[in-house]
N, C-alpha and C positions, 0 to 999 in steps of 0.2 A: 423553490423555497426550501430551507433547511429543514429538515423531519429529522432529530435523532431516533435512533433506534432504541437506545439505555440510556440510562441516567444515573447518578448517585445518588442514594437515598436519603432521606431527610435527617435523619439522629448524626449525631457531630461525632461521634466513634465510625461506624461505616463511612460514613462523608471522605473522611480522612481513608478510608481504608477502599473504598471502592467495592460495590454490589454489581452484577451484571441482574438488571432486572427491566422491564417493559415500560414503555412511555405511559402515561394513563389515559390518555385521548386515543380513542378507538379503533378512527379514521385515519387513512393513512393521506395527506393532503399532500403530498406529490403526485396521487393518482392523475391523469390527465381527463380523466371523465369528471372528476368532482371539480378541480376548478375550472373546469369550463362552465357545468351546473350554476358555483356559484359566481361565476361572472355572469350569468345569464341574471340569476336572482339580483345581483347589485344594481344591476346597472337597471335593470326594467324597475328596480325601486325607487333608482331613483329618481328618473325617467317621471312614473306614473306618481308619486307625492312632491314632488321638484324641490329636492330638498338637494342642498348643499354637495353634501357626501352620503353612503351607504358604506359600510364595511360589516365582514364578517368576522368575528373574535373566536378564537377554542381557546377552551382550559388547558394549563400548562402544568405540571409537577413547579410547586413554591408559591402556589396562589399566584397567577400570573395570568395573563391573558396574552395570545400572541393572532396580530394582524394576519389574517389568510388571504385575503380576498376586500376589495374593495371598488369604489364608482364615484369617481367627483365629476364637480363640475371643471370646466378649464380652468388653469390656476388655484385648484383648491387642492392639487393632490399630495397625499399627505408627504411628509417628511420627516426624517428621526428614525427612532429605534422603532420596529413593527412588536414589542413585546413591552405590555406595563403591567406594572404592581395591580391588584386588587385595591390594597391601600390608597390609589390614588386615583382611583374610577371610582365614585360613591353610587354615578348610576348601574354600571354594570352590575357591583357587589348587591344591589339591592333587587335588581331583579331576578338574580341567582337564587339567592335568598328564600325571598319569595315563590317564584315558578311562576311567573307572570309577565306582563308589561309594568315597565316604570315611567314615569312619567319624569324631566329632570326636575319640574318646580314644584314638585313634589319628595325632593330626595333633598334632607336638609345635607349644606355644606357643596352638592353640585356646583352651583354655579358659582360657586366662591373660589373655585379652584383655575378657573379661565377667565386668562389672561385679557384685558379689554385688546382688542381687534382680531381676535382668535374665534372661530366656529365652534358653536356648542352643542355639546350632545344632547337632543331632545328626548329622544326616547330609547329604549334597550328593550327585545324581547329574548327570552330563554330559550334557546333550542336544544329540546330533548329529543333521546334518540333511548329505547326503552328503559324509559323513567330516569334515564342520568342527563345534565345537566351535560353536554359538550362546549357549549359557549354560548355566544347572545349575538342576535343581530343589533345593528344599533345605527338612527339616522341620528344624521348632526345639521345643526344650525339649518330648522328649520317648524314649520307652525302646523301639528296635526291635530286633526278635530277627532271628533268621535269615528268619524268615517275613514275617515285618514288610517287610524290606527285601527281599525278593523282590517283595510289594507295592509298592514305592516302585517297583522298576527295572520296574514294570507300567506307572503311572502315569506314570514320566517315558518312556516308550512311548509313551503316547496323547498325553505336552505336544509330543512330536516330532512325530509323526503329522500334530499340531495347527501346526504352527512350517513343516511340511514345506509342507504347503498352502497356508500362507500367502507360503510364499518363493517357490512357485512362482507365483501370483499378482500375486505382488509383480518377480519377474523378466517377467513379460510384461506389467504395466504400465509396468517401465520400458522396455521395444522398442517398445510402441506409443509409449511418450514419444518414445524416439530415431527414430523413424518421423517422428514429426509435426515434432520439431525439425530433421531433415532433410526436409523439405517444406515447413519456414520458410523452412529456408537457400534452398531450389532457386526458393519463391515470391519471396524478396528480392534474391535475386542476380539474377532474371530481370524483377524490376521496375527495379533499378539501371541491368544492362543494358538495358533499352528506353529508360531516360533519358538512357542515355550516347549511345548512337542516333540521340534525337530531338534531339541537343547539348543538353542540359541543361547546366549553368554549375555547378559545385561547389559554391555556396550552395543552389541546388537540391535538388542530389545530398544534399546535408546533411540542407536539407528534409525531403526524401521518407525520410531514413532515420531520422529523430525520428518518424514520421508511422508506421510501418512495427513501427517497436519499440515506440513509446507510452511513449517515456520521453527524457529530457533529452539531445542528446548535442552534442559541440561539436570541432571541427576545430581542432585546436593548430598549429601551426607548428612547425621545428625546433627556437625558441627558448623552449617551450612555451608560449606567448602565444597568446592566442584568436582565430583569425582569423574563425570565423563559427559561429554555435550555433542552437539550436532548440531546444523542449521544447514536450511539449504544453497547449493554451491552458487546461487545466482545472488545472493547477499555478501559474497567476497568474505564471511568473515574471518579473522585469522587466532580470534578466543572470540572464548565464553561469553556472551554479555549479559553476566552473571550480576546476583546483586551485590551494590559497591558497598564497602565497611562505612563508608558514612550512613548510606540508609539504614544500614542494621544500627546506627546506633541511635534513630531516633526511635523514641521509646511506643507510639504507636504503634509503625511499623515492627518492633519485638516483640509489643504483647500481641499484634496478631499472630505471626508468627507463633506464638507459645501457647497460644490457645488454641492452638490445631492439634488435633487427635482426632480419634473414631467417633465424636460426637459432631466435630465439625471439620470434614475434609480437606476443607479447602479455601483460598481467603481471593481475592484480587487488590493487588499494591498498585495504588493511582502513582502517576507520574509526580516525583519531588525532584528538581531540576536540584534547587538550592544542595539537597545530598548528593547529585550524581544520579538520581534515579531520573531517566530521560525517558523512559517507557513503561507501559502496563505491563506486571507480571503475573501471571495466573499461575499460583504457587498451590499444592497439593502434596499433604504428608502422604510419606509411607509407614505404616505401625506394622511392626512385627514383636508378636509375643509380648503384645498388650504396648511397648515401646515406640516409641519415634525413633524409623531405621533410617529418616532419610526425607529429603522432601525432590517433586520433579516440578520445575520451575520452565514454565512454558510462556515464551517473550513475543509482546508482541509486536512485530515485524511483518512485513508484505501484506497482509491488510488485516483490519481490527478484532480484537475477539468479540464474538460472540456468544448468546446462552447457551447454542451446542456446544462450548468448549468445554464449558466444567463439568458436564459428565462426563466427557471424551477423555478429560484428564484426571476426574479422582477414578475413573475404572483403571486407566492405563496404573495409577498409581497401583492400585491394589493389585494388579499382578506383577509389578517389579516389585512391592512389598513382598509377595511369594516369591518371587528368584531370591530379594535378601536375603529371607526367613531360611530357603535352601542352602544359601551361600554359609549363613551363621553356623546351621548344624549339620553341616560337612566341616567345615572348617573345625567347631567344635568336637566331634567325632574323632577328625584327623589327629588333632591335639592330643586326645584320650590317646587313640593309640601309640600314638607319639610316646605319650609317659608310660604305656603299657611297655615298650620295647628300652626304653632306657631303664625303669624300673629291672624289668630281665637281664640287663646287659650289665646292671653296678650289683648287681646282688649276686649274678650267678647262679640263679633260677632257674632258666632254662638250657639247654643243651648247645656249643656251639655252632654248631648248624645251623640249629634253626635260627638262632637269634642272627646268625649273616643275613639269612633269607629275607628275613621278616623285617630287618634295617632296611635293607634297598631301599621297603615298599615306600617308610617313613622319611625316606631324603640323608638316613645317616650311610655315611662312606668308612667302614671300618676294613679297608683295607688300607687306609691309610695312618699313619699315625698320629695319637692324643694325646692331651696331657689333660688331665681334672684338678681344675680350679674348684677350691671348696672358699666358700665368702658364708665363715660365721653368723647368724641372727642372732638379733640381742633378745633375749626372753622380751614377752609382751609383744614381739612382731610377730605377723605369719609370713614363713619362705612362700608361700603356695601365694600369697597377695603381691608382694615384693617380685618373684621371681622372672617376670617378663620385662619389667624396669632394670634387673640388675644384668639380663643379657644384653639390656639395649644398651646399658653407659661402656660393655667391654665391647660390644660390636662396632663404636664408635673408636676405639681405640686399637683395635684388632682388624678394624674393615672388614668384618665380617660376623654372621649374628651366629653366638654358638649356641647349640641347644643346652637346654636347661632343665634341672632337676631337683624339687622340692622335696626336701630332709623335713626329719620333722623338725630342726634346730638350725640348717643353711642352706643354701643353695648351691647347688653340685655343676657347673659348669663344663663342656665336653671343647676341647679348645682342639683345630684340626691344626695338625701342623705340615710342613712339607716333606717327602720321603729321604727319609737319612738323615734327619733334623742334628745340625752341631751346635757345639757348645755358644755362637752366636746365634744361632735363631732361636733357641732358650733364651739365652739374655735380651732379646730383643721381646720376645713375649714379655718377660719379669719384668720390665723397664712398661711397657702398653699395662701390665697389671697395676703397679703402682702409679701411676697416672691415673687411672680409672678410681681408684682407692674414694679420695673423696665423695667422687660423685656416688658410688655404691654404697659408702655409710650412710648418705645422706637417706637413703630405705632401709641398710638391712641394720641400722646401729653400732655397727662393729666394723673398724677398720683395719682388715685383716683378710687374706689371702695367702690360702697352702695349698703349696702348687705339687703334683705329685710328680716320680719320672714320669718318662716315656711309656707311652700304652701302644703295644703295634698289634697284639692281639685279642680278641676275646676275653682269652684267660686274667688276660693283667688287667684288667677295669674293675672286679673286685677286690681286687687287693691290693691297689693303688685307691681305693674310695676308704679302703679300711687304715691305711696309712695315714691317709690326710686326715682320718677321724683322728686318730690316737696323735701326732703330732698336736694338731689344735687343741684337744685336750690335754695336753703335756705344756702349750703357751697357755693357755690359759688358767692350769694350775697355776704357771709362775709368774701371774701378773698380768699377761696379756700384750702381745706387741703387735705395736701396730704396724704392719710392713706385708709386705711380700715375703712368706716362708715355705724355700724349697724344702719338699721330704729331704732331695737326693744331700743336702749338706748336712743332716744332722743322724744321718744313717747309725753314727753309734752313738750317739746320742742316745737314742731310742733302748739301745742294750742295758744302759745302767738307769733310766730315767723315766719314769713313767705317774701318772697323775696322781695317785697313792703315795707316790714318795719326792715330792716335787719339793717338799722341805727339807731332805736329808740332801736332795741337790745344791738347794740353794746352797746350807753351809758347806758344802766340797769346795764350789766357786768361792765362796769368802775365805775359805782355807790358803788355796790357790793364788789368790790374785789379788785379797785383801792387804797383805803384808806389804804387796810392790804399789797399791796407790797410796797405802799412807805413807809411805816412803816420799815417793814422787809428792807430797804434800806439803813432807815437812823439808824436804834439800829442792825442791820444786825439778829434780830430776825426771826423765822419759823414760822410766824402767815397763812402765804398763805397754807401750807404743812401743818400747823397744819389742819387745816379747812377742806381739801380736803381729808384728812384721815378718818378725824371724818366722813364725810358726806358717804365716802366708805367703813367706820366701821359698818354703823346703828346707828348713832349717840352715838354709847356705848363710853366709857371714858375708859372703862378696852382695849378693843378689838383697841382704837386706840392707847394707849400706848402702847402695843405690836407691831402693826407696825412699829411704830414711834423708839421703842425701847428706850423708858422715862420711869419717873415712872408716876403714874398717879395723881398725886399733880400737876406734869408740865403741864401738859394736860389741870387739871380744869384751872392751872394760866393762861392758853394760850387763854383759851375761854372765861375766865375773861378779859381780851385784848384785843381779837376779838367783844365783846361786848362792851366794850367801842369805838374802833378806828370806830365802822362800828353805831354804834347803835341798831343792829340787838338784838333780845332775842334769843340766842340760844337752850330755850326750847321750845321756840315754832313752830309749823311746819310748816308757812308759811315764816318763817326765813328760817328755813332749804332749802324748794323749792327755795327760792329767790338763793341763795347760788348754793346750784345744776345747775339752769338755768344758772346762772353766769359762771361757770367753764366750763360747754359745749359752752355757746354762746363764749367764749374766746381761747376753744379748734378749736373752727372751723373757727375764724379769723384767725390763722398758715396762713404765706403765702405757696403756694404751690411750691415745689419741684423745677417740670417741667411741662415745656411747650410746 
């Protein structure tokens, strides 16, 4: 006969969520000694009152009553469900009730409940087993006297007797159980600890705790996302059988989930087919430094969980909660040092020696060559909040993550390049910067990137950080542009032009270049475009008619124009500078983007 072991408890929150806790009937009635007992009781009852039927009933968790044992006559035996309501027994409920014999024509609404041609329950006695209340014997469809039922309260004597022994049996199988389940825990906590010891690595730790249980279990992450799983090789699995996004999104299921912490370790998720959830999970946070680091989700596979699981698995948890807690503040640690040796290396702190040394240790390769990306903050941001976002949108576009360094006004990026870097692998960066663009405004407010030269040693990283300071502050004097801006093109730039005097610039440029667009405005001529070809030809006449795509007659005529409207000589070369300085200092007034 079915004996569960656990059940789900009665409140409609846990119901749904699943309790591993104890049957409340004492006895364990698969024992082979007790139903033999009460087949001996049935049947000699029913034998010596010659009544119909005998059965014995136990209490069930739900107010229920379930058939153990019974004794008909030929043709009487029973059929149906062996398990009914209280509700619909008025004589059992009433001699429970009581602690007594019930009599049925004594029990209003009894016999109103059976069916004309059907056997009726005459009497019910209660059999206790110390002072509770395990179930009732009960003859049916038959006529007992006084004496009669002095027999019956004989015979439900002996079903006790019978019930008593077997509870007793049955309570020191379950202390040997609890014995042995605490001699798992004390064998797995102390295999965990040896590995934690021998530094085992938390996939490990995972390993050996699949290995240990004999069943599937998997290391979630805060985000409950699967960070590392196991299951034994004779389950063929080939993933996780992790929990699916439909369950997580019924809301039950979440608020258990979210109501786990160090007050309540650990939940059991009953089987929701409808989501995808096909099996029990025995889910158990990890808290690290007061936080939820993580949960370890133990499936159940090869055969059922039991109440030794859940201490087996919030101890397990709490020492991978300690490997996280390790994992976070190494990692954190590493990081610090991390800014400790970039800090040294853009500032010029410490000594070159030592700062080669002391890179290795952090993952930086400065023997190879860099280039420092500076990405302006908009006031009212922190770089220090920003700065792990804004490496990850150029590592997407760079294929690779570069370290990063928090100003107190931008973020300082370290971009590796390859040995003897040319003029295309620059432009191929500047092209991956500006693509990035957006997405890095999108945290630091400012869409803007000043890319410094080439850094091949020690020495030149401070003073390629101090470049790209003063460049950005010389655009951003002048309005602000939003683009990709190399130091190495505005080299003299920087000679005559500087944030203090970013006004006396601007009017140079409207000096310069102002006279040839209103020109070009009012004869709708190319005197601006012609000019800025020429000056990005090498001042050649052949080389900027081919950009231009004229002949080169147009070209001299063009310069013959721009020499009159400007006054400039354009053979000479401090015209040409004037000119050059003009078209940058008007390239970096562009208003910016975003903000």
């Amino acid at each position: 006969m079915p004996s569960p072991t656990m059940v789900e408890p009665s409140t409609s929150t846990d119901a749904e969520l699943g309790v591993l806790t104890p049957i409340r009937t004492s006895a364990d009635v698969t024992d082979p000694a007790l139903t033999d007992l009460l087949a001996l009781v049935t049947r000699a009852a029913r034998a010596e009152l010659g009544v119909a039927r005998c059965a014995v009933y136990l209490l069930r968790p739900g107010a229920t009553l379930q058939r153990v044992m019974w004794a008909a006559a030929p043709g009487l035996e029973p059929s149906g469900d062996d398990v009914r309501s209280l509700d619909r027994a008025p004589l059992a409920r009433e001699s429970i009730r009581t602690g007594r014999l019930a009599r049925a024509r004594e029990v209003p609404g009894e016999l109103t409940l059976v069916r004309p041609g059907r056997i009726r329950p005459a009497v019910a006695v209660p059999l206790l087993v110390d002072g509770e209340v395990l179930g009732i014997l009960e003859m049916e469809d038959g006529q007992c006297g006084a004496r009669d039922e002095h027999a019956v309260t004989g015979f439900a004597a002996l079903a006790e007797a019978a019930l008593a022994q077997a509870a007793q049996a049955t309570r020191t199988a379950r202390r040997e159980r609890g014995l042995a389940g605490a001699e798992q825990v004390r064998h797995l906590l102390g295999a965990l600890t040896g590995a934690v010891l021998d530094g085992a690595e938390i996939d490990d730790i995972v390993t050996l705790l699949g290995d240990l249980l004999g069943r599937p279990v998997a290391l979630l992450g805060p985000d409950l996302r699967v960070r590392t799983w196991t299951a034994p090789q004779g389950l063929r699995l080939d993933s996780a059988p992790s929990l699916p996004p439909a369950a997580l999104g019924v809301p039950a299921v979440r608020a258990a989930l979210d109501r786990l912490g160090p007050a309540r370790p650990s939940v059991l998720l009953t089987p929701r087919p409808a989501s995808g959830l096909s099996r029990r999970h025995l889910v158990a946070v990890l808290v690290a430094e007061g936080q939820v680091a993580g949960y370890l989700d133990v499936i159940e596979m090869g055969r059922p969980l039991d109440l030794a699981d859940t201490p087996v698995a919030e101890q397990a948890a709490a020492v991978l909660s300690l490997q996280v807690l390790g994992e976070t503040r190494t990692a954190r640690a590493a990081a610090q040092t991390r800014d400790d040796v970039l800090a040294d290396l853009l500032r010029g702190s410490r000594a070159a020696d030592d700062v080669r040394r002391v890179a290795q240790h952090v993952g930086l390769d400065l023997h190879s060559p860099h280039l420092l990306v500076r990405m302006p903050v908009a006031a009212g941001r922190s770089p220090a909040c920003c700065r792990d976002r804004v490496a990850a949108a150029v590592a997407r576009v760079l294929d690779a993550p570069p370290p990063a360094y928090a100003e107190p006004d931008a973020v300082v990026l370290l971009v590796r390049l390859p040995d003897d870097p040319g003029p295309p692998v620059l432009r191929a960066v500047h092209r991956g910067l500006r693509d990035a663009l957006a997405t890095v405004a999108a945290h630091t407010g400012v869409r803007r990137a000043v890319v410094s030269g080439v850094c091949r040693d020690v020495p030149d990283f401070p003073t390629a950080l101090a470049e790209t300071r003063e460049i950005d502050g010389i655009v951003t004097a002048l309005g602000g542009r939003a683009d990709v801006v190399p130091v190495t093109e505005l080299s003299t730039l920087r000679l005559v032009v500087n944030g203090d005097r970013a006004d006396v610039a601007v009017r140079f440029a409207e000096q310069c270049i102002g006279p040839l667009r209103r020109s070009d405005q009012t004869t709708g001529g190319d005197l601006v475009e012609t000019l800025r070809s020429y000056l990005a030809s090498g001042a050649q006449v052949r080389a900027t008619a081919k950009a231009l795509g004229v002949h080169e007659n147009t070209v001299r005529y063009r310069l013959g124009r721009i020499e009159h409207v400007t006054g400039m000589d354009m053979r000479r070369f401090d015209a040409l500078l004037a000119a050059q300085l003009a078209f940058q200092v008007e390239g970096l007034t562009a208003a910016e983007d975003t903000r």
